[in-house]
C-alpha positions in Angstrom: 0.0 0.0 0.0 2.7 2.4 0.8 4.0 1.9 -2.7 1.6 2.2 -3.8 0.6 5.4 -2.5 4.2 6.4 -3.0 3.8 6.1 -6.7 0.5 8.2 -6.9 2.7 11.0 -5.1 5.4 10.6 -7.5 3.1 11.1 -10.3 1.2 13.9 -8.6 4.6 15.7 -8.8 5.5 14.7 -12.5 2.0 15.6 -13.6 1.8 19.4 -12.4 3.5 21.1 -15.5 0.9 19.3 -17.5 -2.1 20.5 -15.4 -0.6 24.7 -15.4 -0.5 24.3 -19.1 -4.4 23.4 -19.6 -5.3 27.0 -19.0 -7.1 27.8 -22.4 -5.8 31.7 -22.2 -2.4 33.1 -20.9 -1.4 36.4 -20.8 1.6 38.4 -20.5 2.3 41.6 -19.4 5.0 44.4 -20.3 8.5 44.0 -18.2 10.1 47.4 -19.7 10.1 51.0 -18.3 8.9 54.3 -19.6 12.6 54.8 -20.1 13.1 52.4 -22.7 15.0 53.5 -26.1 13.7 51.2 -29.3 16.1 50.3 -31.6 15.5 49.7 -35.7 18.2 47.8 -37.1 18.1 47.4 -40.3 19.6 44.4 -41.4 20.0 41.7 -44.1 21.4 37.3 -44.4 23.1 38.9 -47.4 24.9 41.4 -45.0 28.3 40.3 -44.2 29.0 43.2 -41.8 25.5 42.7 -39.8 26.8 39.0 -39.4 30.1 40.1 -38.2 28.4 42.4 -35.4 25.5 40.3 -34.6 27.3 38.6 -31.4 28.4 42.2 -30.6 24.8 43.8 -30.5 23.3 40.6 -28.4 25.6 41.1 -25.9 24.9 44.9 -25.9 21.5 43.5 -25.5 21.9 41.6 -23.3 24.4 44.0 -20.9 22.1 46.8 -21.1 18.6 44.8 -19.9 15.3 47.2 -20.1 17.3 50.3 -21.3 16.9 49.2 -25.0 14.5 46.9 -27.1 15.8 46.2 -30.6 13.7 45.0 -33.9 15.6 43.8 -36.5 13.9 45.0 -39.7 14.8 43.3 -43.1 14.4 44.3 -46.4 11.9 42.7 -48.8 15.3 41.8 -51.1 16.7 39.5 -48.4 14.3 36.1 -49.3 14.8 34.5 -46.2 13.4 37.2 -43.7 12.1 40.2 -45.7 9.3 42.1 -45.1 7.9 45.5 -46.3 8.2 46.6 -42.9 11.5 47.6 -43.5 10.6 49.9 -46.4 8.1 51.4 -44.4 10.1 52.4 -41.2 13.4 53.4 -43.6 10.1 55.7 -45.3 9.5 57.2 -41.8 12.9 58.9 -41.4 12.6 60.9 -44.5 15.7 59.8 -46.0 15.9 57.0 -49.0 18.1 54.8 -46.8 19.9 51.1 -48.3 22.7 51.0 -45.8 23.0 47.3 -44.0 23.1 47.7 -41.2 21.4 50.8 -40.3 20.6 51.6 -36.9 17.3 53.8 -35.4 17.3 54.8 -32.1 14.0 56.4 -30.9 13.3 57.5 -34.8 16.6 59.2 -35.0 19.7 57.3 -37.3 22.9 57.3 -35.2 24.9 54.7 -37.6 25.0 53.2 -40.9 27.8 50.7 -41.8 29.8 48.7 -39.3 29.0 50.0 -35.8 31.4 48.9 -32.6 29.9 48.6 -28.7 31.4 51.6 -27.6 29.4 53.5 -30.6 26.2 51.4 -29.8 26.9 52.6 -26.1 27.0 56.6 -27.0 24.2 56.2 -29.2 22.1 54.5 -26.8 23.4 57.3 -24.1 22.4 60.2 -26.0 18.7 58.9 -27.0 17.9 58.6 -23.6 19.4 62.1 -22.7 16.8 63.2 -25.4 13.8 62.1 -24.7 11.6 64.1 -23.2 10.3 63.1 -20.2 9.0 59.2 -19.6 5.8 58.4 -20.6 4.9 55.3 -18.9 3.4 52.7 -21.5 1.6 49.5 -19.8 0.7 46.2 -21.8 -1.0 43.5 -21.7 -0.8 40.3 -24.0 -3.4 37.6 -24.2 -3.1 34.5 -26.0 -6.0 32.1 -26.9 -4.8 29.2 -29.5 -2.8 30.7 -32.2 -4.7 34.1 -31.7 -2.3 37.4 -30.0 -4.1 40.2 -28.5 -1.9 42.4 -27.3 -3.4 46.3 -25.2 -2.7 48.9 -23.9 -5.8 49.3 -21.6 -4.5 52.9 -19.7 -2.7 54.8 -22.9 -4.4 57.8 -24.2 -2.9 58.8 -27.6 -2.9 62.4 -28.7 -4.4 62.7 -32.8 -0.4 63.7 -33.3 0.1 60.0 -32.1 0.0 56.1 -33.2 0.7 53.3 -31.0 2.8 50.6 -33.2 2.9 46.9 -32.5 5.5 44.7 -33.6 5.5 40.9 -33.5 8.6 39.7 -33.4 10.3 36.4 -33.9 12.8 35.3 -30.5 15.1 33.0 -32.6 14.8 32.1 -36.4 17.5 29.2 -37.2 18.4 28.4 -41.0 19.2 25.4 -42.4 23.1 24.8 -42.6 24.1 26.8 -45.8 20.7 28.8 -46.6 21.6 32.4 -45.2 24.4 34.1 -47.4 26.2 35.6 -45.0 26.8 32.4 -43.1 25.0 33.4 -39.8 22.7 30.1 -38.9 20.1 32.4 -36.4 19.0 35.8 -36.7 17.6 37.3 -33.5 14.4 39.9 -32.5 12.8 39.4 -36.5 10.4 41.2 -37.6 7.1 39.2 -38.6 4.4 41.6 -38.4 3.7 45.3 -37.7 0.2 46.8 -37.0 -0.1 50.9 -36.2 -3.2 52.2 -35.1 -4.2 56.4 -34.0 -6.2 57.1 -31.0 -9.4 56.6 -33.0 -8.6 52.9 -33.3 -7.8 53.5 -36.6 -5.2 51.4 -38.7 -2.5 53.5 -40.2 -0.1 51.0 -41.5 -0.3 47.3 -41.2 2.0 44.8 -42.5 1.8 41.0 -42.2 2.2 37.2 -43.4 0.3 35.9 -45.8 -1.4 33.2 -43.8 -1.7 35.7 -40.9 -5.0 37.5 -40.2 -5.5 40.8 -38.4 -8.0 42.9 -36.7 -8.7 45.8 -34.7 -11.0 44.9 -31.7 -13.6 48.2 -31.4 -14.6 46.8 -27.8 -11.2 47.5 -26.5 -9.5 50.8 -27.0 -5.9 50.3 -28.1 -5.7 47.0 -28.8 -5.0 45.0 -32.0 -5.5 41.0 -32.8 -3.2 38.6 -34.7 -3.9 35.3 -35.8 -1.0 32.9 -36.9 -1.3 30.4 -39.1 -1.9 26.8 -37.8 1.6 26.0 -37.9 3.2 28.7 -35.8 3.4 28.8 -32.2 3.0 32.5 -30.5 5.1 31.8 -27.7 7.8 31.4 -29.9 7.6 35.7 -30.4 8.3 38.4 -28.7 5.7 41.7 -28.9 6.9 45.7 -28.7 5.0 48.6 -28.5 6.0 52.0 -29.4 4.2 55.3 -29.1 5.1 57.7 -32.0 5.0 61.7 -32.7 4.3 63.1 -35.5 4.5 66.2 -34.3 7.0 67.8 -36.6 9.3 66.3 -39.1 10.4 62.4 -39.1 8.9 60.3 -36.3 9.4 60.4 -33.1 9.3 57.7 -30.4 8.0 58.7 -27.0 7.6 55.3 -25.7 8.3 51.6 -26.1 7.9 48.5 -24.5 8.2 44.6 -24.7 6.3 41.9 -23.6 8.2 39.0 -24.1 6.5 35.4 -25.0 9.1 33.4 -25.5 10.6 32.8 -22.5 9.4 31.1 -19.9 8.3 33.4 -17.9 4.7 33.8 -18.5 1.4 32.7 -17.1 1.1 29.4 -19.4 4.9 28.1 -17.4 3.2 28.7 -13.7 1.4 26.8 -11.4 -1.9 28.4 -10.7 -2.8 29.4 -7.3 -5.8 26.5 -7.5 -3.3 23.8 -8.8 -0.7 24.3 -6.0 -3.2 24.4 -3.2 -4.9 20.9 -4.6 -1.5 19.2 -4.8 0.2 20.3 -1.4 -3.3 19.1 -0.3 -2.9 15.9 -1.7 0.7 15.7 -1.0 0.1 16.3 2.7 -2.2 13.6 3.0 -0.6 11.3 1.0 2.6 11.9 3.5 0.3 11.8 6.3 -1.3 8.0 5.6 1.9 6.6 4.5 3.4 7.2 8.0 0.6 6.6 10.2 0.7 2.9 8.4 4.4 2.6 9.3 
């Protein structure tokens, strides 16, 4: 009997991943600050000098935590990653730009061409030092099958505004020998891009071609992407920016991330209900095995 017993505790323990993972929704919700400077780089697999950096910039990443978010934008010439979201942003600085790689900070190019840390440092020093003031930006992601609904439930955009989502992929490995430039993962891609004004209105949208998108009018601020069957969402990553348009090229006043694909949201934890039941059962599991001792 105590084996017995023993056994069902075991598989009590073993089974408790499986039973915080039946939650039909998650959701997520942003881990930046108001202080956060976006980064555009534009990049290319046909770029030798972006794959020659690439290790640099993920440590600058990496080193520098919530004070920077960076999308990688490719062109629609590079056939393994591009998108017309690149064109678009490049259109939004007012320059006809081809550079690989070209960096954005905040709206504002700092670099074009090869680009070292301490540069990438300066750069990211300076942005900061100009924006003005923080605006705080809070946001919430839900996730219901392959459906993304990402919010900003508290933002209030001015008409002079647009709040732009990006969905962007974590990690996208090539085959051995399929990217030109010889780099086998490109970080922070670019999938989709969706900016709305504060009427809800969509200003630009850009997405796959088995992707659907919408623009909830029950919730203020908030816009709706459906992946195609064979794509996870919490393999991507989702930033939000808040743009001025105030005068001249944009401007970004605030951005965030909320970030999918590790595991670090609601779909990898326990629920309250779950942990309560199994202690529970734990306990008296523990209990009748040593009172039959």
């Amino acid at each position: 009997m105590r084996r017995f017993l023993m056994a069902v505790l075991i598989a009590t323990l073993v089974g408790l991943p499986s039973l915080a993972s039946t939650e039909p929704d998650s959701r997520f919700h942003s881990n930046g600050s108001g202080a956060t400077v976006l980064i555009e780089e534009h990049t290319a697999t046909y770029c030798q000098t972006c794959a020659q950096i690439d290790p640099m910039v993920l440590d600058f990443l990496r080193d520098n935590g919530n004070r920077a978010i960076r999308v990688a934008l490719h062109p629609p010439a590079d056939e393994l990653l591009g998108t017309e979201i690149s064109t678009h942003r490049l259109s939004l600085s007012k320059d006809n730009l081809s550079v690989t790689p070209t960096f954005i900070m905040d709206g504002n190019i700092v670099s074009q061409g090869y680009v070292d840390r301490t540069d990438l440092q300066l750069n990211l020093r300076s942005a900061e030092l100009d924006k003005r003031g923080i605006l705080s930006l809070e946001a919430e992601v839900l996730i219901s099958g392959n459906a993304i609904q990402v919010s900003s439930p508290s933002l209030s955009l001015d008409q002079n505004q647009t709040l732009t989502v990006f969905l962007v992929e974590r990690v996208v490995v090539h085959d051995y020998g399929t990217s030109p430039n010889g780099l086998d993962q490109n970080h922070d891609v670019a999938r989709a891009m969706i900016s709305i004004d504060h009427e809800n209105d969509v200003k630009a949208q850009f997405i796959p071609d088995k992707w659907n998108s919408s623009v909830p009018q029950s919730a203020n601020h908030s816009v709706r992407f459906l992946l195609s069957d064979d794509e996870s969402p919490l393999s991507f990553d989702v930033v939000l920016a808040v743009e001025s348009w105030e005068e001249g090229p944009n401007k970004i006043l605030s951005s965030t991330i909320v970030r999918l694909s590790e595991e670090t949201g609601d779909e990898s934890r326990i629920s309250p209900l779950v942990l309560v039941l199994a202690i529970g059962m734990m306990s008296t599991m523990a209990f009748t095995i040593q009172s039959r001792k």
